[in-house]
ROPADREN-687096 format. One record per residue (C-alpha): x, y, z; residue number from 1; residue in three letters. Coordinates in pm, 1 decimal. Layout:
NODE         px         py         pz   pos   code
NODE          X          Y          Z   NUM    ala
...
END
This chain:
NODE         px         py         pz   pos   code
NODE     9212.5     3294.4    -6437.4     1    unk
NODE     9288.3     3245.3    -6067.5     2    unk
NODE     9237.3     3544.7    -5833.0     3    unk
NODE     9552.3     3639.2    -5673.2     4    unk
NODE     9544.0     3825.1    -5378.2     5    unk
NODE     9869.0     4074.2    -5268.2     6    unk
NODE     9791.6     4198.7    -4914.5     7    unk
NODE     9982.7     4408.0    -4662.6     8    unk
NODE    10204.2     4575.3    -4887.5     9    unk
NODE    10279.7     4975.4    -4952.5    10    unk
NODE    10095.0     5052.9    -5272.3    11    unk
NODE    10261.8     5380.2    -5470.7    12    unk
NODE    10079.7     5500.5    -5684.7    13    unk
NODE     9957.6     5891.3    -5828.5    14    unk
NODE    10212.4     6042.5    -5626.8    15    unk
NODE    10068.5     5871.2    -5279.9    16    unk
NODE    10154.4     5558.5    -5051.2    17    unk
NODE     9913.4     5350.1    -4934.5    18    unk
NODE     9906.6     5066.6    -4705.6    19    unk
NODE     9740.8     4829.9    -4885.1    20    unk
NODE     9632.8     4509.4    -5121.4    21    unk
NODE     9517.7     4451.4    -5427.6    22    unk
NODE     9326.6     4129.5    -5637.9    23    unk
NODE     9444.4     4011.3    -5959.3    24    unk
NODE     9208.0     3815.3    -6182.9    25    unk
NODE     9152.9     3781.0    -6558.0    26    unk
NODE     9462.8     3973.7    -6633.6    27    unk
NODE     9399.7     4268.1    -6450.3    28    unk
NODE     9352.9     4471.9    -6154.9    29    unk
NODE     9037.9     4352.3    -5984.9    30    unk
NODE     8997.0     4528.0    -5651.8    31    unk
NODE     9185.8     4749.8    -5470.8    32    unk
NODE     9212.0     4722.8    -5134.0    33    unk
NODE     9278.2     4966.0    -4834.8    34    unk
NODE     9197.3     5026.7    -4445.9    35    unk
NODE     9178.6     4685.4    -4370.0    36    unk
NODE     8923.6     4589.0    -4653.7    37    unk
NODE     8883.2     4236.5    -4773.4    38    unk
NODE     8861.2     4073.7    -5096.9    39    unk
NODE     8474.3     4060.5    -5229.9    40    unk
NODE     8554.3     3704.3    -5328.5    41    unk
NODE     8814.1     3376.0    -5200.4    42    unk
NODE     9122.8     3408.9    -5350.8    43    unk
NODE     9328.3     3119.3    -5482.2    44    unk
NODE     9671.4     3250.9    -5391.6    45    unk
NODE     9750.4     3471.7    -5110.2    46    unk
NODE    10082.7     3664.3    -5109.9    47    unk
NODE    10144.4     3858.5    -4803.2    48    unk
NODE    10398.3     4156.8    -4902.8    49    unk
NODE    10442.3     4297.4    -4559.1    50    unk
NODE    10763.0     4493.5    -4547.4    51    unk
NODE    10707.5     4504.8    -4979.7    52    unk
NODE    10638.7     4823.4    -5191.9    53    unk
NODE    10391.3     4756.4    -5467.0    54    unk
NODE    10490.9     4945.3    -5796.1    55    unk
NODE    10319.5     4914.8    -6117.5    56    unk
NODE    10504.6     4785.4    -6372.5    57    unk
NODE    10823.1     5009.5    -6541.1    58    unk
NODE    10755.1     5066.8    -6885.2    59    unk
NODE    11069.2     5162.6    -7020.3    60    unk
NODE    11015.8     5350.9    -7358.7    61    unk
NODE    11397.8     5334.4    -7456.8    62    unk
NODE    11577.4     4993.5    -7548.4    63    unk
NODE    11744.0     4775.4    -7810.9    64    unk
NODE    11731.1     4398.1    -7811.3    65    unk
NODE    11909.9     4365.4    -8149.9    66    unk
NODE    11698.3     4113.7    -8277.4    67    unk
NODE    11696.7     4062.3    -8589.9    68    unk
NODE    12023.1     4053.6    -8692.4    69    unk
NODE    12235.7     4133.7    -8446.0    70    unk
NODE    12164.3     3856.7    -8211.3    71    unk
NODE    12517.4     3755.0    -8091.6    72    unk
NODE    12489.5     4110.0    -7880.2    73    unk
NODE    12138.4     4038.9    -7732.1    74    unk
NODE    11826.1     3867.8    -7844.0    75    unk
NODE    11443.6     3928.9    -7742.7    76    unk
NODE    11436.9     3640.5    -7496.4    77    unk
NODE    11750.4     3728.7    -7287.1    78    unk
NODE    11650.9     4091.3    -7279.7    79    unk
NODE    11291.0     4039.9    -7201.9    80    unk
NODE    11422.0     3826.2    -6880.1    81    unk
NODE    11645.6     4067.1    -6800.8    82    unk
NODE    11359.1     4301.9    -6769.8    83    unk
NODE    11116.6     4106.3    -6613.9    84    unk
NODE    11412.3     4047.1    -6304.4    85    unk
NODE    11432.5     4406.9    -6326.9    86    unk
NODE    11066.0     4535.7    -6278.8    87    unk
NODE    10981.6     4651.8    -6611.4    88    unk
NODE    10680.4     4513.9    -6786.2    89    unk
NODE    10687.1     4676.2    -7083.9    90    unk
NODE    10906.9     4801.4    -7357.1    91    unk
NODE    10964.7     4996.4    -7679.4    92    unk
NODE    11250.1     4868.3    -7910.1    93    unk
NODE    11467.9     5071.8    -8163.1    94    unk
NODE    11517.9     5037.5    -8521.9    95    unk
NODE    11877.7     5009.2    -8569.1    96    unk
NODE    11852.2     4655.5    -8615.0    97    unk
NODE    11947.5     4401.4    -8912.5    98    unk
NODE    11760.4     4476.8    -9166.7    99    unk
NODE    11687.0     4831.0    -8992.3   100    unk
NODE    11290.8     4866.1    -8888.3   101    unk
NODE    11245.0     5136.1    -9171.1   102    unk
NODE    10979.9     4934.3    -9372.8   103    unk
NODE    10660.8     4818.8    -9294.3   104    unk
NODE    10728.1     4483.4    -9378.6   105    unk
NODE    11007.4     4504.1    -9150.9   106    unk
NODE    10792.0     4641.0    -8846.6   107    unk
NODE    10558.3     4346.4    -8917.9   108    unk
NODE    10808.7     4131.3    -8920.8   109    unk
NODE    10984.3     4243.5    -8585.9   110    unk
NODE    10661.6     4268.4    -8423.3   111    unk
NODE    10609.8     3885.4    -8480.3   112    unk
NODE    10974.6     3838.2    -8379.4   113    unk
NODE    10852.7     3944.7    -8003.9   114    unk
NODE    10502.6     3810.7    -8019.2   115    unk
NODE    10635.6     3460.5    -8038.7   116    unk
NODE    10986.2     3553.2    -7802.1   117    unk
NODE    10904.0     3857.1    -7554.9   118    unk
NODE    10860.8     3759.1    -7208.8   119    unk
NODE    10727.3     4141.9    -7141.5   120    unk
NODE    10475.0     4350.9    -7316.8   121    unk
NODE    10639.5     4544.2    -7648.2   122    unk
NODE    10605.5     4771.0    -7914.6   123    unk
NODE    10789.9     4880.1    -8170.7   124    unk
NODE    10946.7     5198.7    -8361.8   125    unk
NODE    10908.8     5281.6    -8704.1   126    unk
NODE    11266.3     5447.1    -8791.5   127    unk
NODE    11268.0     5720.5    -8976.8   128    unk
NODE    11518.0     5775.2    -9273.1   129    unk
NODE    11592.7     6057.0    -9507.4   130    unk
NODE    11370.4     5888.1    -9807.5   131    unk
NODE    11097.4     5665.4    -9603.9   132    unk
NODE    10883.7     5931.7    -9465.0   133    unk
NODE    10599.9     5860.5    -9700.7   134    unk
NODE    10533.3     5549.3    -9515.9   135    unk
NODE    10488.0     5710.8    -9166.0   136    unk
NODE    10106.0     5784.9    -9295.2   137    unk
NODE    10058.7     5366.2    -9343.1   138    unk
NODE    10121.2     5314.4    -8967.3   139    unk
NODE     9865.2     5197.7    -8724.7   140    unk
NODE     9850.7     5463.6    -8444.2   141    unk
NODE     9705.9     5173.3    -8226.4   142    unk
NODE     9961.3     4977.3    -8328.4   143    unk
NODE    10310.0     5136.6    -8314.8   144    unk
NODE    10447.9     5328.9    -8040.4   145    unk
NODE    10629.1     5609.1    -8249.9   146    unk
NODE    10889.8     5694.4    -8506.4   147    unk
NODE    11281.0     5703.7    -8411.9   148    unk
NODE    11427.1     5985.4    -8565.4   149    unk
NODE    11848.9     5998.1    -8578.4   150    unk
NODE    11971.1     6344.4    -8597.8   151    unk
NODE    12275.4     6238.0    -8441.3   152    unk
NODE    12449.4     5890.7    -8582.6   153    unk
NODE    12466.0     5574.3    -8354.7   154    unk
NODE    12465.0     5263.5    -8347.8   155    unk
NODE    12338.6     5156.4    -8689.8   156    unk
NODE    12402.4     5436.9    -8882.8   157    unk
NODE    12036.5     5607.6    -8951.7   158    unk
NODE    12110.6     5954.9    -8963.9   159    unk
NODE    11878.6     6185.0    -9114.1   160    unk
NODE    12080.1     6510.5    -9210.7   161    unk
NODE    11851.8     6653.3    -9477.6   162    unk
NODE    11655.0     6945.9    -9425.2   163    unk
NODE    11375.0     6874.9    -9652.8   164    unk
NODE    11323.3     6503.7    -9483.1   165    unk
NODE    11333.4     6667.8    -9151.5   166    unk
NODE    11038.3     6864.8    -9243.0   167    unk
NODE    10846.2     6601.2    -9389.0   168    unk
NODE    10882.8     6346.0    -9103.9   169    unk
NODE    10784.0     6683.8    -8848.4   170    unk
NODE    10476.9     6715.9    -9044.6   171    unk
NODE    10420.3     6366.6    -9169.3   172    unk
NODE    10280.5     6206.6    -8822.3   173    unk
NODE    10139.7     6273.3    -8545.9   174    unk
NODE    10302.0     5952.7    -8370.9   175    unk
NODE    10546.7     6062.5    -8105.7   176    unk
NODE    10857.8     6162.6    -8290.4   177    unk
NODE    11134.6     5997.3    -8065.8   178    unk
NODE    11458.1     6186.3    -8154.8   179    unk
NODE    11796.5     6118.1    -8082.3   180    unk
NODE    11974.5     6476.1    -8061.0   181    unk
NODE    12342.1     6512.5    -8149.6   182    unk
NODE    12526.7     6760.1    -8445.5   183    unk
NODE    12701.1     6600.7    -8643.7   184    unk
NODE    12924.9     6866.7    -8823.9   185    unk
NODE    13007.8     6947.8    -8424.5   186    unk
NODE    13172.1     6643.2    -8359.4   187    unk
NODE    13330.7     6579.7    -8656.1   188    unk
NODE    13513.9     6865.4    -8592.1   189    unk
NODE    13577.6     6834.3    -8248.0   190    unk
NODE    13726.6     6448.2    -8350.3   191    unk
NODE    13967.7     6611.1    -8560.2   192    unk
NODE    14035.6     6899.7    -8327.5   193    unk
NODE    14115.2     6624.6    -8061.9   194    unk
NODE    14282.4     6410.4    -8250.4   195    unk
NODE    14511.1     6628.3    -8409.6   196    unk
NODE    14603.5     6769.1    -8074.7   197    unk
NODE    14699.5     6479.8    -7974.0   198    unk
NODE    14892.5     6387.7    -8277.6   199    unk
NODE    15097.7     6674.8    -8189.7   200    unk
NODE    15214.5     6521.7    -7883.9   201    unk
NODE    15273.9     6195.6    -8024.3   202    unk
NODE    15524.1     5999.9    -8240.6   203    unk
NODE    15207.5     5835.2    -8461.9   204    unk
NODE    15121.1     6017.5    -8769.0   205    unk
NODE    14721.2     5976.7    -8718.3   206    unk
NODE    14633.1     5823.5    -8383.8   207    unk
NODE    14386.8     5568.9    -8438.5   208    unk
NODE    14205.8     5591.5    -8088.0   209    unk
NODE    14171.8     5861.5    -7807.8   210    unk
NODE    14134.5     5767.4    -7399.4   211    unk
NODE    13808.3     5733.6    -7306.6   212    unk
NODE    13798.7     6081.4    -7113.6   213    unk
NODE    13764.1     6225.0    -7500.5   214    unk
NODE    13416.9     6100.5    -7555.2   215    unk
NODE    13229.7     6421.9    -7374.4   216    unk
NODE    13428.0     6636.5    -7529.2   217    unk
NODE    13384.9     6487.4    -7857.1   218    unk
NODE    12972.1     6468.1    -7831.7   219    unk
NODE    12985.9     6781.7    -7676.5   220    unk
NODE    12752.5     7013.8    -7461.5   221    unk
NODE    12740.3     7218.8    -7775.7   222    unk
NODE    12681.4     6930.8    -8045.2   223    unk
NODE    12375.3     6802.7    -7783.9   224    unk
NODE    12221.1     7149.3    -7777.3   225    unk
NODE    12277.1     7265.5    -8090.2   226    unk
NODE    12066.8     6955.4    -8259.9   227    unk
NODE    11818.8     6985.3    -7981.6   228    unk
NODE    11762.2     7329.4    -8016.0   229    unk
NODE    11658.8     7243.5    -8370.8   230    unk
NODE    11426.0     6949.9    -8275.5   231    unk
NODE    11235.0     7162.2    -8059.4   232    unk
NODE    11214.9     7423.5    -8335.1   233    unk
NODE    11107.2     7222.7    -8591.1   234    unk
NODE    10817.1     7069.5    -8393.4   235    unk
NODE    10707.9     7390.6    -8288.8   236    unk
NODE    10691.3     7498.8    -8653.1   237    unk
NODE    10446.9     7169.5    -8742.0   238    unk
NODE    10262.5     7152.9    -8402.6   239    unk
NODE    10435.1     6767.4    -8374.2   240    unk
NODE    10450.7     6515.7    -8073.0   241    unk
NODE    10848.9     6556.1    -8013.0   242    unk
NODE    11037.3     6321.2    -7733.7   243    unk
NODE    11401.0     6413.9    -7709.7   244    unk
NODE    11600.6     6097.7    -7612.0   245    unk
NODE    11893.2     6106.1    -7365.5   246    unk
NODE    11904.8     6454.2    -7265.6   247    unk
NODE    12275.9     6483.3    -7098.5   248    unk
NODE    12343.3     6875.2    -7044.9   249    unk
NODE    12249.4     7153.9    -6821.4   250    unk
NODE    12174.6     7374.2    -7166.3   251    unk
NODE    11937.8     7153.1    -7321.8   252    unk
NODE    11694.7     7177.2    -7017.3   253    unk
NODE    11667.0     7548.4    -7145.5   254    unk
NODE    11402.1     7419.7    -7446.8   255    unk
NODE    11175.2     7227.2    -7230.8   256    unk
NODE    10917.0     7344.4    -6964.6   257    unk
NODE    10697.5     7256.3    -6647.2   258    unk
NODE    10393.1     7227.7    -6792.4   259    unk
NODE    10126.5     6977.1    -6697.8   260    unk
NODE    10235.5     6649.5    -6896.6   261    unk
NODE     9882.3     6674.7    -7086.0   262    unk
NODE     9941.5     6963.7    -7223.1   263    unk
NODE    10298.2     6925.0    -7348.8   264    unk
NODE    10392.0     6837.8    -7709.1   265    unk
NODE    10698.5     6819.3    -7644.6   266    unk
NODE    10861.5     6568.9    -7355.0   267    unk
NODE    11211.2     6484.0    -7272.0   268    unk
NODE    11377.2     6182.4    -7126.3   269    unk
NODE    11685.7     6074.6    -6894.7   270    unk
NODE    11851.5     5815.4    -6946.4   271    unk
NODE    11929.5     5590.5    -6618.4   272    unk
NODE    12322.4     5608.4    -6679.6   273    unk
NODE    12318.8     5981.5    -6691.3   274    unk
NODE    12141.1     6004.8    -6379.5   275    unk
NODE    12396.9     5800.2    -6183.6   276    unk
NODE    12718.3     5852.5    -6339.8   277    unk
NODE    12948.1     6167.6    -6470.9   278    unk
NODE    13294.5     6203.3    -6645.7   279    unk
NODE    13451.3     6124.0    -6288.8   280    unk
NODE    13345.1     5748.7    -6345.8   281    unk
NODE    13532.4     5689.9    -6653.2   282    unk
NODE    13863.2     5645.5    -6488.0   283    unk
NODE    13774.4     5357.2    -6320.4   284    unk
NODE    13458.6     5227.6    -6531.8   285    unk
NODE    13653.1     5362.5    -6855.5   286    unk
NODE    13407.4     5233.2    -7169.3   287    unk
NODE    13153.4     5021.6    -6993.8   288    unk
NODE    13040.0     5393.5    -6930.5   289    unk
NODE    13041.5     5476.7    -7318.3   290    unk
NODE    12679.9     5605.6    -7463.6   291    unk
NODE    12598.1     5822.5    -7678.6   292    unk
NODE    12516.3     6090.9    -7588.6   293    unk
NODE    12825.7     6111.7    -7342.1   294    unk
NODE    12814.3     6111.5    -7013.9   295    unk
NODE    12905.5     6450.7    -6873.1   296    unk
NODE    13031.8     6609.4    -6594.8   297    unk
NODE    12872.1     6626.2    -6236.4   298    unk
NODE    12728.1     6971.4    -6303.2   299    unk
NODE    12522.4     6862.2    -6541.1   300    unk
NODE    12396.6     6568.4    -6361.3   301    unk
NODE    12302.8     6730.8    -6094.3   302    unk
NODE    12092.6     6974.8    -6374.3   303    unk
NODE    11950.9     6623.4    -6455.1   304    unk
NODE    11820.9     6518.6    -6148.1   305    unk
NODE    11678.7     6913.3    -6045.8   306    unk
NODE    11498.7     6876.8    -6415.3   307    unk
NODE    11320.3     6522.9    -6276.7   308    unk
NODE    11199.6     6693.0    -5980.8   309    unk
NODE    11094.3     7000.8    -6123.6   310    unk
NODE    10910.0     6848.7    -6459.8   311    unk
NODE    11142.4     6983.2    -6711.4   312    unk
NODE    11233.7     6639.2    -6809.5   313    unk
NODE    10962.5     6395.3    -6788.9   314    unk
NODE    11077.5     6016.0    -6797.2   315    unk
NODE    11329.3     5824.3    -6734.0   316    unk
NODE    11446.7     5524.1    -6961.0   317    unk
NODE    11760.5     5316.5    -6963.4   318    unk
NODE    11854.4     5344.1    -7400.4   319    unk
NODE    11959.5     4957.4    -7273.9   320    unk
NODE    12192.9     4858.9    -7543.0   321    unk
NODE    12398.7     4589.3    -7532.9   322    unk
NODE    12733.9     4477.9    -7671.8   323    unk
NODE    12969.2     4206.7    -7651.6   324    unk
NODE    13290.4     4296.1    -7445.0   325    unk
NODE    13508.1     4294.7    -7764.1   326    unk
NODE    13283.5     4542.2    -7853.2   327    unk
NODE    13366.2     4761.2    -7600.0   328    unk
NODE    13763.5     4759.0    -7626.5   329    unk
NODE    13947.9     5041.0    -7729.6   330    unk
NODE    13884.3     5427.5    -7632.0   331    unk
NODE    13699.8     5724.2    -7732.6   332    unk
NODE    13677.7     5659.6    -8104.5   333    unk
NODE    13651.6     5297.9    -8120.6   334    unk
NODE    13487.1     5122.0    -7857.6   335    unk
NODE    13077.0     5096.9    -7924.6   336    unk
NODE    12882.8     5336.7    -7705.9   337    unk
NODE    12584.7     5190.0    -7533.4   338    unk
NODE    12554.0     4938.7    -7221.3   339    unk
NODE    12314.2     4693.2    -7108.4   340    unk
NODE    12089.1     4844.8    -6808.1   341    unk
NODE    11696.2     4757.3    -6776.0   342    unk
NODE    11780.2     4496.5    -6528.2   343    unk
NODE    11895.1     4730.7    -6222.0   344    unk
NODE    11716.5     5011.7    -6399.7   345    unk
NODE    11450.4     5050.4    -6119.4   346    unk
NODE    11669.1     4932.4    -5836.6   347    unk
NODE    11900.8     5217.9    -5960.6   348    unk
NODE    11639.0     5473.1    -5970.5   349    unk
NODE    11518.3     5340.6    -5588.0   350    unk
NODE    11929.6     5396.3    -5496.3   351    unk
NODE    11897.6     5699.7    -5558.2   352    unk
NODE    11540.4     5717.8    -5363.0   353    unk
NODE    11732.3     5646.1    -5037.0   354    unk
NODE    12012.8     5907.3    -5124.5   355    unk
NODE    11737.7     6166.9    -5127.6   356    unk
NODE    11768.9     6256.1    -5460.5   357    unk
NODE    11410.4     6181.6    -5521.3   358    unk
NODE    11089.4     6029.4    -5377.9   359    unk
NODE    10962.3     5699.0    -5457.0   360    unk
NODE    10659.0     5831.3    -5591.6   361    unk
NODE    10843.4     6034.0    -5817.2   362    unk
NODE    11036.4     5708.5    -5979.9   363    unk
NODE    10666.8     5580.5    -5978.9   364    unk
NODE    10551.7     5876.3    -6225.6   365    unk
NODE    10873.3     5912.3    -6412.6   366    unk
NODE    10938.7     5522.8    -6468.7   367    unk
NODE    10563.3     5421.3    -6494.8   368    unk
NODE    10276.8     5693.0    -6492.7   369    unk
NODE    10489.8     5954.4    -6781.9   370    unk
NODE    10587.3     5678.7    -7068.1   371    unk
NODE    10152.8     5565.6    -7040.7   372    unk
NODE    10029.2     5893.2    -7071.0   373    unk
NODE    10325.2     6041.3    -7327.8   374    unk
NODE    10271.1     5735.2    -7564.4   375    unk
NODE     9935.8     5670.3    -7495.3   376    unk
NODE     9911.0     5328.1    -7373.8   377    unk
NODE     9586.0     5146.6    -7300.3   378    unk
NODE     9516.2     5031.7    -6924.1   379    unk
NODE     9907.9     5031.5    -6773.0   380    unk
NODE    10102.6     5220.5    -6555.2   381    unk
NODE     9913.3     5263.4    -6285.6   382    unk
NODE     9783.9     5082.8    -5996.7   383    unk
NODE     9397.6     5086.7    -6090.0   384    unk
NODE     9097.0     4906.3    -6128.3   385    unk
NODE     9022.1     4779.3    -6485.6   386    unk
NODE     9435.4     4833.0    -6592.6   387    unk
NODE     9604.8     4525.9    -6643.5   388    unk
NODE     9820.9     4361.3    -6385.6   389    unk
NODE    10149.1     4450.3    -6473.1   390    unk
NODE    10254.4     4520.3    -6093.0   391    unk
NODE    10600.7     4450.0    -5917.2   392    unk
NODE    10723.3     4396.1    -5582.3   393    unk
NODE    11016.2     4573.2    -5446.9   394    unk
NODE    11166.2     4519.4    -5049.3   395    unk
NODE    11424.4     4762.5    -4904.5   396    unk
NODE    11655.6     4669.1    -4700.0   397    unk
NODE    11793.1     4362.3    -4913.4   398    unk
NODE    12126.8     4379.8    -4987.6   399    unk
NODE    12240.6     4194.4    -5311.4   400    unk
NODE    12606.9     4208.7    -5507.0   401    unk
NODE    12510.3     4269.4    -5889.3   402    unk
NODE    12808.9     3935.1    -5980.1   403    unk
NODE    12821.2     3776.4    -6350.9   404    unk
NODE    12641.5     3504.8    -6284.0   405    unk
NODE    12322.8     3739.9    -6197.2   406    unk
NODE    12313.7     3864.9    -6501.2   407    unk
NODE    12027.6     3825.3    -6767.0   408    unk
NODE    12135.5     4041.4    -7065.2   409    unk
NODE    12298.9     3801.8    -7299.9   410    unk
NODE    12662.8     3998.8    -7336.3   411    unk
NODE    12679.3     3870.1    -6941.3   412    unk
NODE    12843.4     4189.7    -6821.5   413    unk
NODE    12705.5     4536.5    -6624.2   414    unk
NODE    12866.4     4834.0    -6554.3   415    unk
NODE    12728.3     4767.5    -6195.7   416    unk
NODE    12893.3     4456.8    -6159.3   417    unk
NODE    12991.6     4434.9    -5783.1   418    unk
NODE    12780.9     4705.5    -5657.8   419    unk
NODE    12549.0     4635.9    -5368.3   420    unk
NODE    12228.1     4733.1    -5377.6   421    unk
NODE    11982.8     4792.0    -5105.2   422    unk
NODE    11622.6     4743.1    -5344.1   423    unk
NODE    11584.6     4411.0    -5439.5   424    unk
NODE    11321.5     4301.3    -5710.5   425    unk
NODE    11091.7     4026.4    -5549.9   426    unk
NODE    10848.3     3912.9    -5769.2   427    unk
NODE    10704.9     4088.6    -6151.3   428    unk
NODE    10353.8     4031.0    -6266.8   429    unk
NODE    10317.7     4080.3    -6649.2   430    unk
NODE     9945.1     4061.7    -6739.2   431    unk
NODE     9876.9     3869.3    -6405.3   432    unk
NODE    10121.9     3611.1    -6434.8   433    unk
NODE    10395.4     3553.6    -6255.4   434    unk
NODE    10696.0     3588.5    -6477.5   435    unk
NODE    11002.8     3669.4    -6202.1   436    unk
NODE    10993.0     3539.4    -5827.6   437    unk
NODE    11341.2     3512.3    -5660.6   438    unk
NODE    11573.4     3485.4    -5922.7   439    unk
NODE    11359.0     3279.3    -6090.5   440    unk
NODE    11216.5     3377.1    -6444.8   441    unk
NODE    10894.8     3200.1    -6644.5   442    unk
NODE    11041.7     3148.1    -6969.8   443    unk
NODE    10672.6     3002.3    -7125.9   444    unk
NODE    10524.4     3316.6    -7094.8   445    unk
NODE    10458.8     3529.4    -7319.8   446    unk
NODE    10370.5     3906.7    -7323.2   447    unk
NODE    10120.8     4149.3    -7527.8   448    unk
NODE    10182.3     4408.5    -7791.0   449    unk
NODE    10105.7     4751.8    -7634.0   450    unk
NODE     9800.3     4913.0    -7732.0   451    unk
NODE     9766.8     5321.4    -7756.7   452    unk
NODE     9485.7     5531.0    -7757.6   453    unk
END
């Protein structure tokens, strides 16, 4: 392969920045270059990045690109260019497809799906059910990224609400154990508390929807805690490799602590949209802000972003899930929770650099250096010698309207549609290549399945 040479840029990297260049060849990071060093060799392509920050990759540990099955929503190919434009090189997709990843036929299958399709590296998660757990021991540790446990129902309706299963996928693998945390019982009483109140108040016998302003107090502080409180319990118990999804509340942050990421079993993630919105949002962005877990009020936002900086919650993600805008019609009960994000995922995240909520070099560990060392991937997320060349070019200073026509993610609609941002994405290197340069996306390339230690 062609040596590519990036020079003059800010490299960020293990919480430093560095003025300086790097050489691509062969895939991956040949030579790193600072204080004023030259390549050992001619170059082929010279990119000068002056004014440029030089990120590695995002790996974003946290999405669902609905293929198979549900491919009117999303498919790998749009979602994989949508992440490419957006700085992330590599993902790890959820199981609440159609047929539902719960087989290993199915995994196999999937996996195949994005070898042929993916425009960005991938892996995939086994899902975990209340009867499948014997199969966790058949999975390739190399191979597969880690099992997606439901203790709260979603999308796709994969809840696992039995004890006894519980305790055999805790002590069946010692994959990461990716778990989305909500009770049950909680909200189905709080959706009848609701909605009887407000049958009370009206002339309809059963409402058939609630406003949108419902959904947090529906999937409740109580209902997130309460199922995360026995996620981290039950890993304790069986000494397993726990990674609680989506953490949305000020309480949960109570079960996790500041330990050194290598020596922590258990991790936690935020999710992009809890970061940068709270309950204040949904009167004007009403469901485009729907997710499960809900978004919450500002309090607990604000615990979000404190829990970043202080190492209580370790990565962030996006839990990118798209729908069609049908889909999303109708209030707290019936429009589908989830919206479409790893495009301005990063950008976001930078935002939110300039507002001084954190540094850039803490994005840099909690978007690329956390999901490589908490799932164990081979040779990415960092800017080093030997790692492959998934690197990414950002420029401040930019400003760019997120419009429709922008937009990657097949359902062709954003919650952040007619924001300005400041960050703009210049160019993505998957593996070396160039697969996104100015709004312009290789569509022949194709990426690699993740490898972990």
């Amino acid at each position: 392969m062609k040596r590519i040479y990036i020079k003059n840029a800010v490299l960020v990297n293990e919480g430093q920045q560095i003025k300086g260049s790097i050489v691509i060849e062969n895939e991956q990071i040949a030579e790193i270059l600072v204080a004023g060093q030259e390549p050992s060799a001619p170059c082929h392509e010279v990119i000068d990045a002056e004014g440029c920050y030089l990120l590695p990759g995002a790996i974003d540990g946290h999405v669902h690109f609905r293929e198979p099955g549900l491919t009117q929503k999303a498919d790998i190919t749009s979602e994989s260019r949508a992440a490419a434009a957006g700085g992330v090189t590599s993902i790890m997709d959820m199981p609440n497809t159609s047929p539902q990843t719960t087989t290993i036929q199915a995994l196999n299958e999937k996996l195949d799906l994005f070898a042929a399709k993916s425009l960005v590296n991938y892996s995939c998660y086994f899902g975990a059910t209340n009867n499948n757990y014997p199969q966790l021991k058949e999975l390739d540790p190399h191979r597969v990224c880690g099992v997606k446990l439901f203790m709260g129902s979603s999308t796709g309706d994969m809840l696992v609400d039995r004890m006894s299963s519980l305790l055999n996928i805790f002590g069946g693998t010692d994959l990461p154990i990716a778990v989305h945390c909500e009770d049950q019982q909680t909200i189905r009483e709080n959706t009848e508390k609701y909605t009887q109140a407000a049958r009370s108040t009206s002339d309809e016998a059963a409402p058939k929807d609630l406003p949108i302003e419902y959904h947090p107090l529906i999937r409740s502080e109580e209902a997130c805690y309460h199922s995360t409180e026995l996620a981290v319990r039950l890993a304790k118990q069986a000494n397993a490799r726990l990674h609680v999804l989506h953490l949305s509340t000020a309480k949960e942050l109570e079960l996790f602590d500041t330990a050194p990421l290598a020596e922590k079993r258990i991790t936690a993630e935020a999710c992009v949209a809890h970061l940068l919105f709270d309950d204040s949002d949904y009167q004007m962005k009403q469901t485009l802000i729907k997710c499960n877990p809900a978004i919450k009020s500002d309090t607990n936002r604000q615990a979000l972003r404190a829990a970043v900086n202080s190492g209580l919650i370790d990565v962030i993600a996006t839990d990118h899930a798209p729908h069609l805008p049908a889909d999303k019609e109708g209030g707290a009960l019936k429009a589908a929770s989830g919206m479409p994000m790893i495009q301005f995922s990063l950008v976001s995240m930078l935002e939110l650099v300039d507002s001084q909520v954190f540094s850039i070099e803490k994005v840099v560990e909690k978007m690329c250096h956390a999901p490589a060392e908490i799932y164990q991937i081979n040779n990415r997320g960092y800017l080093r010698k030997g790692y492959q060349a998934d690197v990414v070019l950002v420029r401040p200073g930019q400003p760019w309207t997120v419009t429709a026509d922008c937009i990657e993610s097949k359902c062709q609609w954003s919650p952040l549609e007619g924001h300005t941002f400041q960050w703009k994405v210049e160019k993505t290197f998957v593996n070396g290549q160039l697969v996104y340069t100015d709004g312009q996306i290789d569509d022949q390339y194709r990426g690699q399945a993740l490898r972990f230690r």
